[in-house]
Structures are given as structure tokens and as C-alpha cells.
FIDOZA-40062 format. One line per 5 residues: for each residue x, y, z of C-alpha. Coordinates in steps of 0.25 Angstrom, whole numbers, plus 5000, padded with zeros to 4 digits. Layout:
<sites>
X Y Z  ...;
</sites>
This chain:
<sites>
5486 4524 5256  5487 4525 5272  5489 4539 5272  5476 4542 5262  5469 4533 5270;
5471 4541 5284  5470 4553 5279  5456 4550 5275  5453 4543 5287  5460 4554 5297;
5465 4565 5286  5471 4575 5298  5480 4564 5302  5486 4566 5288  5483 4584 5289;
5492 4595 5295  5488 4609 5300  5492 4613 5285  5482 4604 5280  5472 4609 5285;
5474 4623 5283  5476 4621 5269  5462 4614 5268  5456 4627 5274  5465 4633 5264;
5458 4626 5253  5442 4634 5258  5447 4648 5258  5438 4656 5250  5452 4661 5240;
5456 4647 5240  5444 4641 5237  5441 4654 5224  5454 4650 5219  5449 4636 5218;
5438 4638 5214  5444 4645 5200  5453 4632 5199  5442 4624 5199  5435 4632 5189;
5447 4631 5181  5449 4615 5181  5434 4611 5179  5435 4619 5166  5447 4610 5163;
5442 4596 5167  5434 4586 5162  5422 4586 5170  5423 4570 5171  5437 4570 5175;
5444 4565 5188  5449 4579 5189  5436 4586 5188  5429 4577 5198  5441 4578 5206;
5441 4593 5206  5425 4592 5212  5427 4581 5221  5440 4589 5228  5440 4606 5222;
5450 4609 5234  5459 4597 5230  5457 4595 5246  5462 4579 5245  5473 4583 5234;
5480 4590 5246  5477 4582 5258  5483 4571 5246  5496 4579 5246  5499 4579 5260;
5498 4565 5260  5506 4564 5247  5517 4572 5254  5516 4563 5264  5516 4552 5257;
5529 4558 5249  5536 4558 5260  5534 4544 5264  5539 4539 5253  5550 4544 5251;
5554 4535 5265  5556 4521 5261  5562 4517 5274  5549 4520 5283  5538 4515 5278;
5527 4508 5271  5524 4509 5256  5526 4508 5240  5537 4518 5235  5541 4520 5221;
5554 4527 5216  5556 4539 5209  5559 4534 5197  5547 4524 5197  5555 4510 5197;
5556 4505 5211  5542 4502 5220  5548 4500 5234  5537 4493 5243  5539 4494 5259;
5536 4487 5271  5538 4486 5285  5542 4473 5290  5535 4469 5305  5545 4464 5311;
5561 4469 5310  5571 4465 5302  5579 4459 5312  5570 4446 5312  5576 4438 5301;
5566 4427 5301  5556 4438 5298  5564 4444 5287  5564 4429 5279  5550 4428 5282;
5548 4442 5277  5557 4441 5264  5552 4429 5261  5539 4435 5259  5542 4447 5253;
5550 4438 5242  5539 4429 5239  5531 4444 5237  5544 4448 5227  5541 4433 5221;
5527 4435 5217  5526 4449 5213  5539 4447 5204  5531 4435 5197  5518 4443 5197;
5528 4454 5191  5532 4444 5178  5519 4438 5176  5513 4451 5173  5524 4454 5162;
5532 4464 5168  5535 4477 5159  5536 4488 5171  5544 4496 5157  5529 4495 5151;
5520 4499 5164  5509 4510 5161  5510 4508 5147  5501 4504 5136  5503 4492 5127;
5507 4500 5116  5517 4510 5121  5521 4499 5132  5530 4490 5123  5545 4491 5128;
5555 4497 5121  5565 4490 5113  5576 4484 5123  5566 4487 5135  5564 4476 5145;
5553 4475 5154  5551 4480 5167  5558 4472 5179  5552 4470 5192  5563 4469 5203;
5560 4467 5218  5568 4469 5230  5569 4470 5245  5576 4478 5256  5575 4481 5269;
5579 4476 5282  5572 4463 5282  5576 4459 5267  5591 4466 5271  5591 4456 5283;
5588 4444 5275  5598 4446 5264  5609 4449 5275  5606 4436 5282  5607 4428 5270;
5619 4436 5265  5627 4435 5277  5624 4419 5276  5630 4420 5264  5642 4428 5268;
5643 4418 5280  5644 4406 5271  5653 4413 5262  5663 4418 5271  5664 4406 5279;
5668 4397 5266  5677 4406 5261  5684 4407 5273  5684 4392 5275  5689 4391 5261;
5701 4400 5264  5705 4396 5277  5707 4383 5271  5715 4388 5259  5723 4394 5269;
5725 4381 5278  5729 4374 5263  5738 4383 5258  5744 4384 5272  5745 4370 5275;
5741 4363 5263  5735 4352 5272  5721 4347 5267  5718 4340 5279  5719 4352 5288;
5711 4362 5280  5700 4349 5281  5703 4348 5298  5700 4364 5296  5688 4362 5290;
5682 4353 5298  5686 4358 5311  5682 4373 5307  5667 4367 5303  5667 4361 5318;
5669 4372 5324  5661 4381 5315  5650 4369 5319  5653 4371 5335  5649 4386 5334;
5637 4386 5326  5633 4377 5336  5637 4385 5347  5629 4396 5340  5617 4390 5339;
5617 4383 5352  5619 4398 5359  5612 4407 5350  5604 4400 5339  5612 4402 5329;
5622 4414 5321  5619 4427 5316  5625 4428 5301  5636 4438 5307  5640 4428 5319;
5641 4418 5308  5654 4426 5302  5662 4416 5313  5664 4405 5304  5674 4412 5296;
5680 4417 5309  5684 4402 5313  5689 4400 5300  5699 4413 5299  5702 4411 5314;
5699 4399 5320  5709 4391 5310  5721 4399 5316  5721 4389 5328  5722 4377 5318;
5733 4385 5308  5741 4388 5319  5740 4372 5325  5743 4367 5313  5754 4375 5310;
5760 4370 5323  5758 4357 5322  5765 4357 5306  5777 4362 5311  5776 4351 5323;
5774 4340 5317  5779 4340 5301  5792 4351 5303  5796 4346 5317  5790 4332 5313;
5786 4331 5329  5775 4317 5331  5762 4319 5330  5758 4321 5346  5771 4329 5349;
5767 4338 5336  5753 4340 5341  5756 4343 5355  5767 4354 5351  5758 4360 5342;
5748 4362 5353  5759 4367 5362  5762 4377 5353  5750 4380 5348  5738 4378 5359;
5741 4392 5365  5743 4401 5353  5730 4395 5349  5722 4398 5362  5727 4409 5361;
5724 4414 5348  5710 4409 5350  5707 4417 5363  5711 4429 5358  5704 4427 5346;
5690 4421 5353  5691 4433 5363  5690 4443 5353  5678 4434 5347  5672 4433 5361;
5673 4447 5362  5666 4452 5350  5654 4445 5357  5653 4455 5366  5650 4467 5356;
5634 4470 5355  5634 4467 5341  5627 4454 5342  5632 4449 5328  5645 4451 5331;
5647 4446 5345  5640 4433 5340  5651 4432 5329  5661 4434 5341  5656 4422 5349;
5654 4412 5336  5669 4416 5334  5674 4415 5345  5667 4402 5349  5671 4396 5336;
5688 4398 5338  5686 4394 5352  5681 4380 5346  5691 4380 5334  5704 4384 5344;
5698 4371 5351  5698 4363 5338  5711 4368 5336  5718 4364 5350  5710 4350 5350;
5706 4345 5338  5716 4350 5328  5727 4343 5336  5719 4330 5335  5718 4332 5319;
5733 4336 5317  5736 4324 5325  5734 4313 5313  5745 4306 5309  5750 4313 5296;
5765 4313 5294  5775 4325 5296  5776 4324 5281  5763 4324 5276  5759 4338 5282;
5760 4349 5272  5770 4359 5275  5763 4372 5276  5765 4385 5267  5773 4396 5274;
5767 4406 5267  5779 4415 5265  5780 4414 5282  5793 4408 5283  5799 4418 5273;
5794 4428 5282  5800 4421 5295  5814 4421 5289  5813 4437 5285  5810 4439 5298;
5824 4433 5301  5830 4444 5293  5838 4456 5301  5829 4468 5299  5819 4459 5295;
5808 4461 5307  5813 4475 5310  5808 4479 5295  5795 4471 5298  5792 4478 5310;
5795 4491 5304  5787 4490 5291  5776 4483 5301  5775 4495 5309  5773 4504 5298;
5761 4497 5294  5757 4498 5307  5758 4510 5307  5753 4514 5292  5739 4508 5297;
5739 4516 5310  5741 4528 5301  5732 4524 5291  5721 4522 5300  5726 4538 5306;
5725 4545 5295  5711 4539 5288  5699 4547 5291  5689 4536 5296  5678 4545 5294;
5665 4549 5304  5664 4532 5309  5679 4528 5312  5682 4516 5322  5697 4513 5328;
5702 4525 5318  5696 4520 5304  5682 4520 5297  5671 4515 5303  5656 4510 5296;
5646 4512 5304  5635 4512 5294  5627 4499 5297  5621 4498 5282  5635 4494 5278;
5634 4482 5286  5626 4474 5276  5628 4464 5266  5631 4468 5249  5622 4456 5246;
5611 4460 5253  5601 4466 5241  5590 4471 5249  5602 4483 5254  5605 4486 5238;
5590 4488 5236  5589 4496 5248  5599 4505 5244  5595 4506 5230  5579 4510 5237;
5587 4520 5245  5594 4525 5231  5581 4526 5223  5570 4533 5235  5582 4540 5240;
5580 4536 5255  5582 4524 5261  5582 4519 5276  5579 4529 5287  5592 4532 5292;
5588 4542 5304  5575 4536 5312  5570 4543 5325  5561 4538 5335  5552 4546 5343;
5546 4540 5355  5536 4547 5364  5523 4543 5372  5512 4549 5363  5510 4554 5348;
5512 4568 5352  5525 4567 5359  5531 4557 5346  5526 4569 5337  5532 4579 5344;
5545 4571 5345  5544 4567 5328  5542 4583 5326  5554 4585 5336  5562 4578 5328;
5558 4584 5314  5562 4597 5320  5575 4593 5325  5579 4587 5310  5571 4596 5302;
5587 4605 5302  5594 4594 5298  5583 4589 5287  5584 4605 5281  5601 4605 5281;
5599 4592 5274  5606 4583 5284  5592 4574 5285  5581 4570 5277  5567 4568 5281;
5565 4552 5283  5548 4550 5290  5541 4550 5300  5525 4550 5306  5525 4564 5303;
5527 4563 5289  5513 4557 5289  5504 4559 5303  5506 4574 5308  5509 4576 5322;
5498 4576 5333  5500 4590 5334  5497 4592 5321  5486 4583 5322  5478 4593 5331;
5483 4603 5323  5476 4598 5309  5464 4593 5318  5462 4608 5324  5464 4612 5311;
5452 4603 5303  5443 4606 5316  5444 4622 5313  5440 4621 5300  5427 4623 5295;
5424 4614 5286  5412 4616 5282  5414 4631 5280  5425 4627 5270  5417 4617 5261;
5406 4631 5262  5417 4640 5257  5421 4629 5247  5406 4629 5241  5405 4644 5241;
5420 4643 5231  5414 4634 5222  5399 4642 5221  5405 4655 5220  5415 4650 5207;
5404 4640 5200  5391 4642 5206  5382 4636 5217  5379 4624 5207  5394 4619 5207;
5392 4618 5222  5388 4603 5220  5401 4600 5211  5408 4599 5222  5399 4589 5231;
5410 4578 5233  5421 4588 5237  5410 4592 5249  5408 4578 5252  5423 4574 5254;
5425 4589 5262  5416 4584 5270  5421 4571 5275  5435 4577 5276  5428 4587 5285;
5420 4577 5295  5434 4569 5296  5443 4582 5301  5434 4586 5309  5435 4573 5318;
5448 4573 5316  5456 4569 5328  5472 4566 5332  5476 4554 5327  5486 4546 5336;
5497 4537 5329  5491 4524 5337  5479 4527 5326  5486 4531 5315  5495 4518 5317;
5482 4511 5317  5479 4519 5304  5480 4517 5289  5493 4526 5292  5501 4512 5303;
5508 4509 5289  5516 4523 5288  5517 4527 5302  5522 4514 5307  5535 4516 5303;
5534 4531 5310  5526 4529 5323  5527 4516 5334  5517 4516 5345  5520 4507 5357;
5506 4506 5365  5508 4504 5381  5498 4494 5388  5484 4497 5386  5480 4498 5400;
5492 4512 5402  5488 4523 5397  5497 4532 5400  5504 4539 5389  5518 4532 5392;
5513 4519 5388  5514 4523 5374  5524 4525 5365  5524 4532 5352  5537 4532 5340;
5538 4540 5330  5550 4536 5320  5556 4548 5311  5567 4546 5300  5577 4554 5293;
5588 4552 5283  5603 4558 5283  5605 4566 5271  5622 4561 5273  5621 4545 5276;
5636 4546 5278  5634 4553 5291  5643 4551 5301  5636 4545 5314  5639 4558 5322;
5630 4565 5313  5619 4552 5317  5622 4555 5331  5619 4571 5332  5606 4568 5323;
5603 4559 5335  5605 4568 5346  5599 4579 5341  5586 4570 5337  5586 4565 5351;
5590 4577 5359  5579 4582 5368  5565 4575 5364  5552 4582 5367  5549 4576 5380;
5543 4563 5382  5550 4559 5367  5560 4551 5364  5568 4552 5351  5578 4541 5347;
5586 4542 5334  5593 4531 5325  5599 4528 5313  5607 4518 5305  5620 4526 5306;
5617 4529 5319  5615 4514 5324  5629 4511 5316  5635 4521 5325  5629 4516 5338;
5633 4501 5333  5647 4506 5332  5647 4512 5344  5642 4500 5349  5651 4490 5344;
5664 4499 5347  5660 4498 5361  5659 4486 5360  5672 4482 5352  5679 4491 5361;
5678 4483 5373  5679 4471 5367  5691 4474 5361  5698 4478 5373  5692 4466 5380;
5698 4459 5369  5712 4463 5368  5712 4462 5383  5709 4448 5383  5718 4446 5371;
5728 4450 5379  5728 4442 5389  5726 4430 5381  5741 4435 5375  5748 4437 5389;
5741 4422 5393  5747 4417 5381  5760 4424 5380  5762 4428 5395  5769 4439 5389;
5762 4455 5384  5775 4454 5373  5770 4443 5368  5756 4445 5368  5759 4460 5362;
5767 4452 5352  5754 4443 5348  5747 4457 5346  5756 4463 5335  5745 4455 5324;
5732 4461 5331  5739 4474 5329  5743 4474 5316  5728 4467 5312  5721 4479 5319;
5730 4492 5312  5727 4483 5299  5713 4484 5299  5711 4497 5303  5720 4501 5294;
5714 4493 5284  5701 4502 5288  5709 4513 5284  5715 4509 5273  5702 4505 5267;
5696 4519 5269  5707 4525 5262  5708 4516 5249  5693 4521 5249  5688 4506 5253;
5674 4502 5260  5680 4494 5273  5679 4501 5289  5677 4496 5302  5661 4492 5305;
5653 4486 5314  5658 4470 5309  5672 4473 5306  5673 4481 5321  5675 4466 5326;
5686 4464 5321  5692 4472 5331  5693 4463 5344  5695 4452 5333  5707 4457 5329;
5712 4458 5344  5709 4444 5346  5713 4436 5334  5720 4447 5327  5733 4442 5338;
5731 4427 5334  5743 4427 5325  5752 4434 5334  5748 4425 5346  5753 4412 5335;
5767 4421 5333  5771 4425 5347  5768 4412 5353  5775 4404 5344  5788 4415 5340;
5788 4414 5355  5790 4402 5355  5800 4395 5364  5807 4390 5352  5807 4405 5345;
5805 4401 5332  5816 4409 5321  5805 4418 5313  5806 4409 5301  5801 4398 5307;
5790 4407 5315  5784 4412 5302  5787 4398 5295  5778 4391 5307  5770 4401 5314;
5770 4413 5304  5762 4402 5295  5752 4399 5304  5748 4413 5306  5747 4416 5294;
5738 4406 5290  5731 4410 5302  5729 4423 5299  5725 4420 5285  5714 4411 5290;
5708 4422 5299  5710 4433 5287  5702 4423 5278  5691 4421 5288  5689 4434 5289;
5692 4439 5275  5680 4428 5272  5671 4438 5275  5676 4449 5263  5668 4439 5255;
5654 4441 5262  5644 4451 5258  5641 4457 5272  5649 4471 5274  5651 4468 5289;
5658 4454 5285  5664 4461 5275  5671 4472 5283  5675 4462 5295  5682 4452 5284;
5692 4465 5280  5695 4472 5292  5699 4458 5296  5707 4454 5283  5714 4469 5288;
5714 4465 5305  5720 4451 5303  5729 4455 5290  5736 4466 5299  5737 4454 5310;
5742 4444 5300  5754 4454 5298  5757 4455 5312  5754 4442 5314  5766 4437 5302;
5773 4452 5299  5776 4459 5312  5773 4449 5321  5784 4440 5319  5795 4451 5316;
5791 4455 5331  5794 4443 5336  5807 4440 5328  5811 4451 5335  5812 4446 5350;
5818 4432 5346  5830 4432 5348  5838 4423 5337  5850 4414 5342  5863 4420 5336;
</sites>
């Protein structure tokens, strides 16, 4: 309707050179004879009170039919461009009506998009009760009473309404990862305290776990707020880091303070105070490595992440302070040596006393190595494929980062499925200081693709030249409707029609004449049209998704002070292409501009890219700032590089785990690789990836040097239970519905298995080895 209305208003805005030459194409006196027989020929064949015969006087040249089919090919081709503009658009096969809108403000406003989808879904309500209290039968439409009865078995029609787009996707991935926030922490919860009874079958210390954990999940929230105003759904993921990590601290104290005070059967004081002796630095130890590589995740640009960092951080920082000054308190009620449950060793002690075999260790270490060294390989020999990171597979594909219960994605994608296109996935911007220099810069551009759309490599997405022609060719249509003599045309026309029916069929015609006439006066005057007026125009709703003009001050006139866009799109044939591919497109789009243009190129895949980019950077530095500060925490602690390249073995062994669990994956043909959420786990692993070796050296190098038996029976327990708390917690997220989640929980349940079997495996063969039995 915009377009039909402008072209009547300002036709040539709509016209080309073409246009007009085949107007004047239409008055040639052959053209015009040739006519003249087929109208001869179809008044002989019509009813002379029908539409088409009144039709054939009113327009003999068909002169609107053709201006009609330009703007139905322009019109065509809008259509077929769901992602860029307004409009009503129905399917191929006639069953689904998509209705679009732009939305004024952007997506990232949340308390828009609730507002905005509140509305739209109190519009769904009334036109679906609208729908049933007209009796629906869409199986029935354009039928008559008696040929419209349904068949037997036939149902009547079904009315079903739906919503995508980034607002509605935004508001379903809130509420979704809520859900998953909720989820995962309870679940988590839950198995953390299975873990603590099964483990130490005490009721009173799962419940002095509970509370505690709630107290300090409290003291961050408020911290949260009080800093920031609250917690982004992403940030929210600490919860289940303090219950997979942060009970470590207590595990481990509890453990300590079992063996002093119900095997040795110490008093109540002497038992706390050794427990704190033996215990205090492993645990301030565990937790600065651990909250350094939290602390250091805050540093990364991506805000999501690096405030999931602090909360993390900040909440074991709180909980190792419950555990060195509350906990002790708690333990220190009176309860009999008898009356504490002996915990379960798990098969630990068994695996102490094989390590006191001859050959035992030696075998372990070998069979250790080769897995070791089975994962290097694997990683080796798997092709990663065109996005790798740290020698496996890498998903830099930004769509994937979503929710699976999110439906307003499934019905994008099925939209995409049934009008064959779906979002823009190449946008250019062309920036320049008048309509001429955009222009010129748009049909740059066309130029440049137009090779790549003919080998197939692209397809034509939209832009302002699909529907307003270039200034240029503005002047060009104008020049042309200027030179040509209308009036000697509509003379030529009236001679056709006297020469082939006689002077008295002259008058048959009148209305013809009349609207010749009008569409002569309005060419005539015809003059360039700027995109500030046709944004002003009829035409704002297509063209303001093609064409921003940013106005300067009112009293500057210079030419500077405006600033004119034109946005063009295309679409990939290949949507596996690698970002390389992204990256040349770019270059060459960007590559030398017409002066005084800019041209600046983007894409989905291409913002992937860049965010990888990004975040490696990022994660590389930090990493390395990481391990350097986890190392010095160790030679604090130990006062030894053995030793502290001893507490390391676990952090190794987590690391080649999960990247070879990358690779594994990719070979058995299954969806998991290293992303932009799972990429944190990288400087996590560093910091807490080492916390159960940090418990086994400090406590096999003892003074007392425990045999192994005992080791495994006392300490092997412990960090066990602690490793299983922190693979719960994270495993907790394998049950959310976010991909991201989805992703860190198993390349954490790979990192920290790996570290659990250097931890209680290789670990402790090692250290057998330097202890030196009395003979």
C-alpha cells in the first residue's frame, strides 16, 4: 500500500530509464497498429458491460498494468526477506500468515520486552477468543453451505499462534535460565548432601552444611546487590559453585577432626586445635588458588562471565572463613568419641594397602602414563576442524549458545524452513555525508558481490535499492519524462484508434485521456527526491530498515554535519562456512571505498569469531597470571618447587582429560567442543583443578609420613568426597536446559574426573615412592 501510494503521488521515484523508454515504446506508431488489432480482437469477445471491457477503455496501453509489475516485482522481492522489514507474508503452501514488526526500542532492554510481550499476548488472547467464537472451520473457508460440510473423520481448522524474535527469545531465555538456576542449584544441593551421608552417615553434619551454605549464599547475594544491584541469570551459576567447591573446606576439616577425636580419641580442645594445625593451611591454601583463578575470570571482557568470577570467588572466601572459624565452634559440642559415625572408605583403604605392594606403584605409574599419553594422542591425531582451540574443536557459532526450551527459537526455525530464509546473516553499512555518496557506496558494493552471487557463493538479502533507484538514476528517469512529448504521444494515440475504428470511437476512450493526462502534469514536475523526504513519506515504513539519517545542528549547514546509512544484507549459500571465509568477504567489501564512504561489514559468524578472538586473549593472560600466582601460593605453602610440582600432578591429568574428552566426543560423533562458556574452565582448572593435590602432599608429607594405607584410609577419603562434591556441583548443570551450562557442566565432569584420578591414582603412587619405609 506505501508503495502504491508514492508511486502515485511521486511515480518517477518508483520509474527507471527502462520505464520510461518503454512508455515511449508504448506511442510508436507499429506499436500502437499492433494494438489497435488486439483491441479490435477483444472488444469482439467481451461483454461490453464487463469489468474487462470498461477496463480495456479506461487503460488500451495496459500503461498501469506495467507500472503495476514493476512494483510487483519489487514487491516480490521484499517478501521474500522476512528478517528486514515490515509486513504480512504468507507461505507457499498457504497455511502459515507471518505478521512483522519492528520493535522501537532494542532487545537488550528487558523491562521493554515484558511490557512488549505482555501486550502482544493479551493480542494473541483476544483474537484466539474472537477465533472460537466465530466457529472456526479454516478446512470450510471459501466454501458454500452445501459443498462446505467436512468430510467424514475431518476435524475443523486450528488456529495456532506464535512468537519469535529477539524480544520474545530474550524473555523466554530469562525465564528459562531462572528455571535452570533453581534447578541446578537443588540438585546440586541434594547430591552434595547425599555425598556428605553416604560418606559420613552423620545427620547433624549434612544439617551444619545446610545452614552454613545458605549463610553464605545470603552474604553474597547481599554483596551483589549492595555493589551492583543485583545478578545477571549467568552470574547466578555461583550457587552451585559453593556447593561443589566450597564444601571441600568443611570435608576436609571434618575428616581431620574424625581421626582426632574418635580413632585417637584426643579431648575435645586438644582435637580441635590439632585439626586446625593440620588442616588451617591446606585449606587456605586450597581456597587461594581456587578464588585466584575465580578473581581472575573477572577480568575477561565478557561481563557475564567475569561477574560469575567475582560472585564465586567472593562466596569461598566467605565459606573458607566459616570453615576456619565457625565450623570449629560447631564441632566443638560435647558428642562422645563413640557416638560419631565411622565414615565409609570407599574402597580407599584397599587402594592404600595395593599401593604397599612391590611393583605396585611402578605399574600404576606406568599404566597412568599411557593414559596420559593416549589422550595427548587422541587430541594429535583428531582433525578439530576449520574453529579449533588448544588442538580440539571449537564452536564459535553464537546461535548455539541458547536455551532447548526456548519456543520462540523452534518457531524461528521452522519460519526460516517454510519461507526459506531466515535472519540476515551478512549486514553492510554504508556511511557517507550525502545521498549520492551512500548510493554510490551501495552500488559499490553490488558490484563487488555481484561474482560471488553468480558462482552461487551468496544470495541477494535487501536493500533501499530494491525499492527507491539511485539519485543518479533519479535524474536519469527525470531527463527522460522531460524529453518526452507527451502530448504528441496521446496525438499519435488518437490517430491509431481513428485510423482502425473511426473518428467516432475517438470519444470511447475519454477516460484513458484523462488519466494520461494527470500522469503527464505530475512527470513533468517531477524533481529528485532526497531520502530525508521519502523518510517522511508513505515509503519510512520499508525504508527504515535500509536508510538512517543523522541530522547535524540546525544552524551548520555544511555537508559534514550529516550523516546518511544505507544497510545492505546477503545470505551465505554454505552456513558451515568457516570464519576465514567471513573474513576475506569482509576485506574485500571494505577494501578501498569510493572516497568520502565508509563501508563496515558484520555478521553473526563473524561476531563469533571476533568474541573468540576476544575471549582467548582474554583467557590467555589470565591464565598465565593464574598459574603464576598459583604457583607461588604452592612454594608459600610448601617452601619447596618438588613439592608444589607434586600438588600439580591432579591439575595435569584434569586438563589432558578434558581435552581429550573434546576429542573423544568428536570421534564417537557426539555434539560437545570447547565454547565461549566452557572456555572458563580453563583458568578454573589451574586454580582448583590442584586442590586435591595441595590435601595429599601436605598431609603424605607429613612429619609423621603416614604408611600409604593409612593415607588413602584418612586423606584418600577426604579427597574423594571432595572431588565428588565439586563434580556434583558442576555436573548439576548437565540437567539445565541452557547449551552454555550445558557444555561447562561436561567439560568439567572430564577436567575434574581427570584431576580426581591424579588426585587418588597417580598421585599417591608418586608419593609412596619418596617415602622411605623403616626396614
Amino acid at each position: 500500500a506505501a508503495i502504491r501510494q508514492i508511486a502515485t503521488q511521486k511515480p518517477h521515484v518508483m520509474m527507471t530509464k527502462k520505464d520510461v523508454d518503454d512508455l515511449c515504446a508504448l506511442f510508436e506508431p507499429e506499436a500502437l497498429d499492433r494494438r489497435m488489432n488486439e483491441i479490435a480482437e477483444l472488444r469482439g469477445k467481451l461483454d461490453p458491460m464487463s469489468f474487462e471491457y470498461q477496463t480495456l477503455r479506461e487503460d488500451p496501453l495496459n500503461i498501469a498494468q506495467a507500472l503495476r509489475h514493476t512494483l510487483e516485482e519489487r514487491m516480490a522481492k521484499r517478501s521474500s526477506r522476512l528478517a528486514v522489514s515490515d509486513g504480512y507474508f504468507l507461505s507457499a503452501d498457504r497455511t502459515t500468515l507471518v505478521v512483522l514488526a519492528r520493535t522501537v526500542l532494542p532487545s537488550t532492554r528487558l523491562d521493554f520486552n515484558q511490557a512488549l510481550m505482555h501486550a502482544v499476548q493479551d493480542a494473541e488472547n483476544r483474537a484466539l477468543a474472537a477465533f472460537r467464537a466465530s466457529g472456526p472451520g479454516l478446512t470450510t473457508a471459501l466454501k458454500g453451505p452445501v459443498f462446505g460440510a467436512l468430510d467424514k473423520g475431518q476435524e475443523p481448522g486450528q488456529l495456532a499462534v506464535g512468537f519469535t524474535g529477539l524480544p520474545a527469545v530474550a524473555i523466554e531465555n530469562q525465564i528459562s535460565l531462572k528455571y535452570d538456576l533453581i534447578n541446578n542449584t537443588v540438585s546440586s544441593f541434594i547430591g552434595v548432601l547425599l555425598i556428605f551421608l553416604l560418606m559420613f552417615r552423620s545427620f547433624s553434619l549434612a544439617w551444619n552444611v545446610t545452614w552454613t551454605t545458605f549463610c553464605v549464599l545470603t552474604w553474597t547475594l547481599a554483596l551483589a546487590w549492595l555493589t551492583r544491584g543485583g545478578i545477571s541469570v549467568f552470574g547466578g551459576a555461583f550457587s552451585c559453585i559453593l556447593l561443589g567447591i566450597g564444601t571441600d573446606y568443611v570435608t576436609y576439616l571434618y575428616n581431620a577432626f574424625h581421626e582426632f577425636r574418635h580413632v585417637q580419641r584426643l579431648d575435645m580442645e586438644d582435637a580441635i586445635r590439632r585439626t586446625q594445625a593440620r588442616s588451617g593451611m591446606s585449606v587456605i591454601t586450597a581456597m587461594l588458588t581456587t578464588v585466584i583463578a575465580f578473581y581472575g575470570v573477572c577480568f575477561t571482557r565478557f561481563t557475564g562471565m567475569a561477574e560469575f568470577g567475582f560472585l564465586a570467588g567472593t562466596t569461598l572466601l566467605f565459606y573458607a572463613a566459616v570453615t576456619l572459624l565457625v565450623f570449629p565452634a560447631i564441632l566443638g559440642k560435647p558428642v562422645p568419641p563413640d557416638a560419631m559415625p565411622t565414615p565409609r572408605s570407599l574402597g580407599m583403604a584397599t587402594w592404600g594397602r595395593i599401593l604397599e605392594w612391590r611393583g605396585a606403584k611402578s605399574l600404576t605409574l606406568v599404566l597412568s602414563a599411557l593414559l596420559l599419553g593416549t589422550s595427548i594422542v587422541l587430541v594429535a591425531i583428531t582433525d578439530p576442524g576449520p574453529e579449533h582451540l588448544a588442538g580440539v574443536r571449537f564452536d564459535s557459532e553464537l546461535g548455539n549458545m541458547r536455551s532447548t526450551r526456548v519456543h520462540a527459537i523452534e518457531l524461528r526455525d521452522k519460519l526460516s524452513a517454510k519461507f526459506g530464509l531466515g535472519l540476515a546473516d551478512i549486514r553492510a553499512v554504508v556511511e557517507a555525508p550525502t545521498d549520492d555518496l551512500a548510493y554510490t557506496g551501495a552500488e559499490e558494493l553490488l558490484r563487488r558481490l555481484h561474482p560471488r552471487e553468480d558462482s552461487g557463493e551468496l544470495r541477494e538479502g535487501g536493500s533501499v535499492l530494491d525499492f527507491v533507484p539511485a539519485p543518479k538514476q533519479h535524474e536519469e528517469t527525470i531527463a527522460a519524462l522531460h524529453a518526452f512529448d507527451a502530448a504528441a504521444a496521446l496525438n499519435r494515440f488518437r490517430a491509431a484508434v481513428e485510423k482502425r475504428f473511426g473518428a467516432k470511437a475517438v470519444n470511447a476512450f475519454s477516460g484513458f485521456y484523462e488519466r494520461f493526462e494527470n500522469l503527464s502534469k505530475v512527470t513533468s514536475n517531477a524533481t529528485p527526491v532526497t531520502l530525508s523526504e521519502l523518510l517522511a513519506s508513505p515509503l519510512s515504513t520499508l525504508l527504515g530498515s535500509y536508510v538512517r539519517i543523522d541530522e547535524g545542528p540546525a544552524e551548520t549547514q555544511a555537508p559534514s554535519a550529516h550523516r546518511v546509512r544505507l544497510a545492505l544484507s546477503w545470505y551465505p549459500k554454505d552456513n558451515g562456512q568457516a570464519s576465514g571465509w567471513y573474513e576475506s568477504l569482509a576485506a574485500d567489501m571494505e577494501r578501498d571505498p569510493p572516497a568520502g564512504v565508509k563501508i563496515l561489514v558484520t555478521s553473526a559468524r563473524m561476531v563469533g569469531a571476533e568474541l573468540k578472538r576476544s575471549l582467548f586473549q582474554d583467557f590467555q593472560w589470565i591464565t598465565v597470571v593464574v598459574a603464576g600466582s598459583v604457583g607461588l601460593c604452592l612454594l608459600a605453602a610448601f617452601g619447596s618447587v618438588q613439592r608444589s610440582l607434586l600438588a600439580l600432578i591432579p591439575m595435569i591429568f584434569g586438563y589432558s582429560a578434558m581435552l581429550g574428552g573434546v576429542a573423544l566426543c568428536q570421534r564417537l560423533g557426539y555434539e560437545f567442543s570447547l565454547d565461549f562458556v566452557n572456555l572458563i574452565m580453563f583458568p578454573l582448572l589451574l586454580g582448583s583443578g590442584v586442590d586435591g593435590g595441595i590435601y595429599m602432599v601436605f598431609d603424605a608429607l607429613a612429619p609423621a609420613r603416614p604408611k600409604p594405607s593409612i593415607l588413602m584410609a584418612d586423606t584418600g577419603r577426604a579427597v574423594l568426597c571432595c572431588i565428588l562434591t565439586t563434580l556434583v556441583g558442576f555436573g548439576s548443570m548437565l540437567t539445565s536446559n541452557y547449551t552454555g551450562l550445558i557444555s561447562m557442566g561436561v567439560a568439567a565432569l572430564y577436567g575434574y574426573s581427570g584431576a580426581l584420578f591424579g588426585s587418588v591414582i597417580v598421585l599417591p603412587a608418586l608419593l609412596t615412592l619418596r617415602r622411605k619405609d623403616p626396614s
